[in-house]
C-alpha positions as CSV (number, residue, x, y, z in Angstrom):
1,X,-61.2,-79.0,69.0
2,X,-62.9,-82.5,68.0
3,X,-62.2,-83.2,64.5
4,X,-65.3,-85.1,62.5
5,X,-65.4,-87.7,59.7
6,X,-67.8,-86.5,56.3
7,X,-69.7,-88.5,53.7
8,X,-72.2,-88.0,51.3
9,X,-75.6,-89.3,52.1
10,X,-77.0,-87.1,50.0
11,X,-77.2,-84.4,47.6
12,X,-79.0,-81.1,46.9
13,X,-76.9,-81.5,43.7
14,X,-78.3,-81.4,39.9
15,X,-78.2,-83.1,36.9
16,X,-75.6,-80.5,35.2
17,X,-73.6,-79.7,38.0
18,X,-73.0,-83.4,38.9
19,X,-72.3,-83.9,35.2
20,X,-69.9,-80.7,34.8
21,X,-67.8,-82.6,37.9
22,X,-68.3,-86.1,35.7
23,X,-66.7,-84.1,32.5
24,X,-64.1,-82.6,34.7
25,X,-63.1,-85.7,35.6
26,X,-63.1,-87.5,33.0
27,X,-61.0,-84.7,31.2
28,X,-58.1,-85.0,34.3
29,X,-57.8,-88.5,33.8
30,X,-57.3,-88.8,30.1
31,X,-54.9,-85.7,30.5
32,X,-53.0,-87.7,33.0
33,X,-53.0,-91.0,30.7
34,X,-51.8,-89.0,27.4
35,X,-49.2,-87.5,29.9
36,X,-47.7,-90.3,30.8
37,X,-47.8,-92.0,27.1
38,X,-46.2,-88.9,25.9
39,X,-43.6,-89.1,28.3
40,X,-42.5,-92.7,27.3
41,X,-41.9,-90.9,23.8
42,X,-39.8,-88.3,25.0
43,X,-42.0,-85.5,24.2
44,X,-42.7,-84.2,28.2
45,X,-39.2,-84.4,30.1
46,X,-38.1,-84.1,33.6
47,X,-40.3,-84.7,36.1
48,X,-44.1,-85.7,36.1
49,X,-46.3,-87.0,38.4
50,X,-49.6,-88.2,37.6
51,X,-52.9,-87.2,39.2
52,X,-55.2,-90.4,38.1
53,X,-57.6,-91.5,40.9
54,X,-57.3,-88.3,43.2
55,X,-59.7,-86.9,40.3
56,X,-63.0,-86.1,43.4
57,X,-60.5,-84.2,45.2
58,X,-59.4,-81.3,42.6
59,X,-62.9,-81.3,41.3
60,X,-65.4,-81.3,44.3
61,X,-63.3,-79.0,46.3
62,X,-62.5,-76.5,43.4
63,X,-65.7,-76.3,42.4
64,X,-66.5,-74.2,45.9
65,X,-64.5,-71.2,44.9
66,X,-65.5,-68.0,43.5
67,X,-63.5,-66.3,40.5
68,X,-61.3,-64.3,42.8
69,X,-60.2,-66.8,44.9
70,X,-56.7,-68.0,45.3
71,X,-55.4,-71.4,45.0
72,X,-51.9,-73.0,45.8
73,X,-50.9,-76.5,45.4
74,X,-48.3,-79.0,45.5
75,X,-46.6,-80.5,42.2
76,X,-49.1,-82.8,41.5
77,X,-51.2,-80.3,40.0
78,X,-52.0,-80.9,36.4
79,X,-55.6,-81.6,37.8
80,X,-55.7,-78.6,40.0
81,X,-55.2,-76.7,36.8
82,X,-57.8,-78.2,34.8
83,X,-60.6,-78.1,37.7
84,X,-59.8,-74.4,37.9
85,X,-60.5,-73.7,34.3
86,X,-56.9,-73.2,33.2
87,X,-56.5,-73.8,29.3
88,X,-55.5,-77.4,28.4
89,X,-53.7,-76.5,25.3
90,X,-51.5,-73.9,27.8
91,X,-51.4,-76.9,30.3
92,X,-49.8,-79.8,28.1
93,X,-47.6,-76.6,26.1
94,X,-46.3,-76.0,29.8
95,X,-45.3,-79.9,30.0
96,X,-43.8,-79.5,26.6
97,X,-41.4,-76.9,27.8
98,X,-43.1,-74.5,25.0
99,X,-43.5,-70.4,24.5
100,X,-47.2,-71.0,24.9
101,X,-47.4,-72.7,28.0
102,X,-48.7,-71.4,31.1
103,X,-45.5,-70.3,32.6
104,X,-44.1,-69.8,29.0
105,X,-42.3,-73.1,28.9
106,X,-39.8,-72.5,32.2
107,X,-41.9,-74.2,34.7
108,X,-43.1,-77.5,33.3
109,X,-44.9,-80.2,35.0
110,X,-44.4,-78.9,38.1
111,X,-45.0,-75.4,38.6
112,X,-48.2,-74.1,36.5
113,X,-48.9,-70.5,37.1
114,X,-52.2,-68.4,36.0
115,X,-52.3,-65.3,38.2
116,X,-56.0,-64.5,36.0
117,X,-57.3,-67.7,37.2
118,X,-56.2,-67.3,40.9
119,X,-53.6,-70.2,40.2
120,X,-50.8,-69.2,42.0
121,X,-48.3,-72.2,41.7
122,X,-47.8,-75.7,41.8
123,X,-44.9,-75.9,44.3
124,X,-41.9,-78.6,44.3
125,X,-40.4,-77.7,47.4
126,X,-42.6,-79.7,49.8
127,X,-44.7,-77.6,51.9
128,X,-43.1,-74.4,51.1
129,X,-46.8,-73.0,50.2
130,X,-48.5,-73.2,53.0
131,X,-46.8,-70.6,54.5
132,X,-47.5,-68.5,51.4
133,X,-51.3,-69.6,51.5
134,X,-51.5,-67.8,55.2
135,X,-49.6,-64.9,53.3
136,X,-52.1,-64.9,50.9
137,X,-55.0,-64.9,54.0
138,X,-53.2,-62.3,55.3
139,X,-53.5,-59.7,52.4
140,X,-57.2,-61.0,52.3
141,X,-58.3,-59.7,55.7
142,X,-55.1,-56.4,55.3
143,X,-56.7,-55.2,52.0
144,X,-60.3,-56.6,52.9
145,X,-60.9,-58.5,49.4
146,X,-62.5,-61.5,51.0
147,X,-61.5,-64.1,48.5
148,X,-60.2,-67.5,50.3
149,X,-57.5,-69.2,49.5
150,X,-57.2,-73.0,48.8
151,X,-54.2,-74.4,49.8
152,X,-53.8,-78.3,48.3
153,X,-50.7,-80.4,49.6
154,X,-50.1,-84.0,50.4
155,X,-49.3,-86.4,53.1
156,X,-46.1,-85.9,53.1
157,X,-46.2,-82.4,53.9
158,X,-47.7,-83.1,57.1
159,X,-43.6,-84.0,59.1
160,X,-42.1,-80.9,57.8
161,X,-41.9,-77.7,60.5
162,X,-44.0,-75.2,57.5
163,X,-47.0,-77.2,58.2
164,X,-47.1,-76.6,62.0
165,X,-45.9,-73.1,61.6
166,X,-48.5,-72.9,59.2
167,X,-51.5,-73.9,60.9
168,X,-50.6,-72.3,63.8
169,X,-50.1,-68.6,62.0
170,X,-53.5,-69.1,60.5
171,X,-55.2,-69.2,63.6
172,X,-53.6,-66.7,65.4
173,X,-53.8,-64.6,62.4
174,X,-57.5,-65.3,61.6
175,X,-56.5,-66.1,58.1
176,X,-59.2,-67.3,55.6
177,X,-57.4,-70.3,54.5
178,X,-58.6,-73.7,53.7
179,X,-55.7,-76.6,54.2
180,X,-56.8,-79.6,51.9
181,X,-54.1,-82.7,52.5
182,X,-54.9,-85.4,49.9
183,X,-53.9,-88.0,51.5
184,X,-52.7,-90.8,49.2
185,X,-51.3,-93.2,51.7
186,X,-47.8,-92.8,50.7
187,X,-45.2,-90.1,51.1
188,X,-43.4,-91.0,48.0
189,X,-42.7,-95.0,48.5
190,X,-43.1,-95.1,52.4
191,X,-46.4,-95.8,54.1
192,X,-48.5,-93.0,55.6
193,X,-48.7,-95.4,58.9
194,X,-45.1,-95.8,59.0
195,X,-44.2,-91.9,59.1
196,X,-47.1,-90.8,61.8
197,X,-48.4,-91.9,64.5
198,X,-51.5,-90.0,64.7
199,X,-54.6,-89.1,62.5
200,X,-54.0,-86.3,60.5
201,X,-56.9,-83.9,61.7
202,X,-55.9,-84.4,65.2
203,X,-52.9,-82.2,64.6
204,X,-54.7,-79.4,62.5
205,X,-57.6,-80.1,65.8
206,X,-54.5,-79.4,68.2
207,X,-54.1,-75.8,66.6
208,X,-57.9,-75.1,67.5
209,X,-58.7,-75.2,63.9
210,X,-62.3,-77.6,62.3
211,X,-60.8,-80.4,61.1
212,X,-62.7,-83.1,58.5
213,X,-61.6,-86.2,57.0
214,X,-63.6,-86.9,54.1
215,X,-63.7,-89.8,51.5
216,X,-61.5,-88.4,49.2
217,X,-63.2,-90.7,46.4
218,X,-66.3,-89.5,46.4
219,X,-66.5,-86.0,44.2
220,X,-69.9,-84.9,46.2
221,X,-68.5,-85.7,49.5
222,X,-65.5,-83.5,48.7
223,X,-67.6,-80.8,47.5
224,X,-69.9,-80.8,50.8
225,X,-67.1,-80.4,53.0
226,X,-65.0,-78.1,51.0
227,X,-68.4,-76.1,50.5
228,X,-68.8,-75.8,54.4
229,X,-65.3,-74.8,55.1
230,X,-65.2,-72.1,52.0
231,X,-68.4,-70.6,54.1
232,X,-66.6,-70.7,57.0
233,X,-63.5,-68.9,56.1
234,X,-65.4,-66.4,54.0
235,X,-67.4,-65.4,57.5
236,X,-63.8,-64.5,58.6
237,X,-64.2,-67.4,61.5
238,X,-60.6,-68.3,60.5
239,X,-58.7,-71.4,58.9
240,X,-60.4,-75.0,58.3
241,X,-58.7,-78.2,57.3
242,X,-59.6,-81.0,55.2
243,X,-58.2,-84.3,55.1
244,X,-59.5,-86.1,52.1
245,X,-58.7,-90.2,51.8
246,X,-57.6,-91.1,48.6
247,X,-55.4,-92.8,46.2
248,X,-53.2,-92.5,43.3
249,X,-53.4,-95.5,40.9
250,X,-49.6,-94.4,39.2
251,X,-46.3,-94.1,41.1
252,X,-44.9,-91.3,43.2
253,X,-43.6,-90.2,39.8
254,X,-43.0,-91.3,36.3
255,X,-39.3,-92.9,37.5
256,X,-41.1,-94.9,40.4
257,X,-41.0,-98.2,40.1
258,X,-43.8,-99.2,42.2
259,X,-41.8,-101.9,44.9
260,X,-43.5,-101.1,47.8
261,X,-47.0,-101.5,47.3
262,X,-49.0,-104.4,45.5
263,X,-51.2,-104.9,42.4
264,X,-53.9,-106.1,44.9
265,X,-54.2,-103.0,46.7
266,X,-53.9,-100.9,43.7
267,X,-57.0,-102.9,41.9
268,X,-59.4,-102.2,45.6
269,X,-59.5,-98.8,45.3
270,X,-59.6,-99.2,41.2
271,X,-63.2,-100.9,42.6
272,X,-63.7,-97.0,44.5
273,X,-62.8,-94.8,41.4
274,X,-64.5,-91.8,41.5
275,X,-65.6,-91.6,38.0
276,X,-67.5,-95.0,38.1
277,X,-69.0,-93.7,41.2
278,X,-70.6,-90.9,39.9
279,X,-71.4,-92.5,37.1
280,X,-73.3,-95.3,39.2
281,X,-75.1,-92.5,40.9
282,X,-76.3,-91.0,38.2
283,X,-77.4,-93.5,36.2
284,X,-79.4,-95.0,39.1
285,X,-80.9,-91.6,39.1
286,X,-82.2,-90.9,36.1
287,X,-79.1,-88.2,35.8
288,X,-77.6,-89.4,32.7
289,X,-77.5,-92.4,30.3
290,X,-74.9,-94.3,28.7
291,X,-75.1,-92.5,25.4
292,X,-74.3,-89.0,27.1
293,X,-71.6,-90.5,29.2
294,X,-70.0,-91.6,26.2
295,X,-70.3,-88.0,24.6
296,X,-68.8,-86.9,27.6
297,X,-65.7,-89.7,27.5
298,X,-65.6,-88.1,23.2
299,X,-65.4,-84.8,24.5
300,X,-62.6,-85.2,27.3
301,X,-60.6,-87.5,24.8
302,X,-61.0,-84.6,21.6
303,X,-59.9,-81.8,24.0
304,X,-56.5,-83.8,25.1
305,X,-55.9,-84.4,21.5
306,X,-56.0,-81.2,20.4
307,X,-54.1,-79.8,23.4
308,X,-51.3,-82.0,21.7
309,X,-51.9,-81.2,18.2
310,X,-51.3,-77.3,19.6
311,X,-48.5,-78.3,21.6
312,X,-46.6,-80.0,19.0
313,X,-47.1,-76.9,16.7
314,X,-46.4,-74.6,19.2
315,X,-42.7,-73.1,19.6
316,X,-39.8,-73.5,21.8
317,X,-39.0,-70.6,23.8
318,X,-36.3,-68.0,22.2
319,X,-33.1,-68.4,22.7
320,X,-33.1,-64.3,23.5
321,X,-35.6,-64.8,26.5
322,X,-32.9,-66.8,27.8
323,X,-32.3,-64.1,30.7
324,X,-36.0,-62.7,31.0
325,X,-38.1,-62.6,33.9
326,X,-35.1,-63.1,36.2
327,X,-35.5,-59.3,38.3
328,X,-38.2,-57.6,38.6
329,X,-37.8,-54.0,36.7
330,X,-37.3,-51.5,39.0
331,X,-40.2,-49.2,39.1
332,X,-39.7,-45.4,38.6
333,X,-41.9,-44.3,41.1
């Protein structure tokens, strides 16, 4: 199957959608930058890695999903979180390592959980969800609930054996899963041209599967084509891949020190961000003005800061809980 290449032309989009995806992210990014200060200070720990730039992807293509849809992602997913709805007070507690967090304060940057929102993991294991997202497609079509499921992973994933199991399950199982590789350029530090030597649709093509690469930078764009394949899978025609071109402005992780790329490349795609984009757009369109943008920057920055104030007042988990949610309790029936 031939695999395409999306843009956004145009839109059928309005004025309050386009500014709910502006809002959304503008809220990612300043989540990201507060993360990152508050983890020079000692208050998150362990591991983090930041979302900023890939903004267009978790919005546009979350944005196509119904309530009861499923979505699994990699550990970059603060951003998949917020996009989804998730509480950012929960969100940054989880990063604290507190009782309120999302997954009560045991899985921390990487691995928020909200079974009511359909959020069903970041994942630090690469690739070890995509088989669970054709699990997930499975029980879709077995129980006949027709939700979808979103499965989010990186460039990286795309060498390890899960991913062609993966793909290839799906089709032969008629799952109604949606692959979406975000495809930052690096794996880590090394170069996505110096770990493949092929386009990235091609291999989800080679499985008999629509394959897309999209511009990854552009929130509409993502939408459109995530939009299409959602329809697609939810007609029970089977799996659909995405590959969407982007680009994180931050290091692998928190720890990275950034030797392998340079400030020149990170500063062009600074000149693509998504957020000035849309804001370009809808400026030129009569969509918005500078004084509601700059509500909309107030708003993002007041919900961040009060995610922290409740953070910060929230509690560590008991030292009694230290055992719980080990086993599942055996049922009595």
């Amino acid at each position: 199957m031939s695999t395409e290449t999306t843009s956004a032309a145009g839109t059928t989009l309005g004025a309050e959608q386009l500014g709910m995806f502006l809002y959304q992210m503008l809220l990612i990014r300043r989540f990201e930058e507060k993360c990152g200060e508050l983890y020079t200070k000692g208050k998150i720990r362990g591991f983090l890695h930041l979302y900023t730039g890939q903004e267009a992807c978790a919005v546009g293509s979350i944005a196509t999903l119904e309530d009861h849809d499923k979505i699994v992602t990699h550990y970059r997913d603060h951003g998949h979180a917020l996009a989804r709805g998730l509480d950012p007070n929960r969100v940054m507690a989880e990063l604290f390592g507190k009782a309120t967090g999302v997954s009560g304060g045991r899985g921390g940057s990487m691995h928020l959980y909200d079974v009511a929102k359909g959020f069903l993991g970041g994942y630090a294991i690469v690739t070890a969800h995509l088989p669970l997202a054709v699990g997930l497609g499975m029980a879709s079509n077995i129980k006949k609930e027709n939700f979808v499921t979103l499965c989010v992973f990186g460039d990286g994933s795309v060498g390890e054996g899960e991913f062609h199991e993966a793909l290839n399950l799906s089709v032969l199982w008629n799952t109604p899963t949606i692959f979406f590789c975000e495809n930052n350029l690096y794996g880590m530090g090394v170069p996505f041209h110096a770990s493949l030597s092929t386009d990235i649709p091609k291999l989800a093509a080679a499985y008999n599967m629509p394959a897309v690469s999209v511009d990854g930078m552009d929130v509409v764009a993502v939408h459109e084509a995530t939009k299409k394949a959602v329809e697609h899978a939810r007609l029970g025609k089977g799996p659909y891949f995405i590959e969407a071109m982007t680009y994180r402005y931050r290091g692998h992780s928190m720890s990275d020190p950034e030797l392998y790329r340079l400030k020149d490349e990170i500063e062009e795609y600074r000149q693509r961000d998504a957020i000035e984009r849309l804001k370009t757009r809808m400026l030129e369109a009569g969509q918005i003005d500078e004084a509601r943008y700059q509500e909309l920057v107030a708003r993002a920055e007041q919900v961040v800061d009060e995610a922290v104030e409740f953070s910060e007042r929230s509690p560590q988990p008991g030292i009694e809980t230290l055992y719980d949610h080990l086993y599942k309790e055996p049922s009595n029936g």
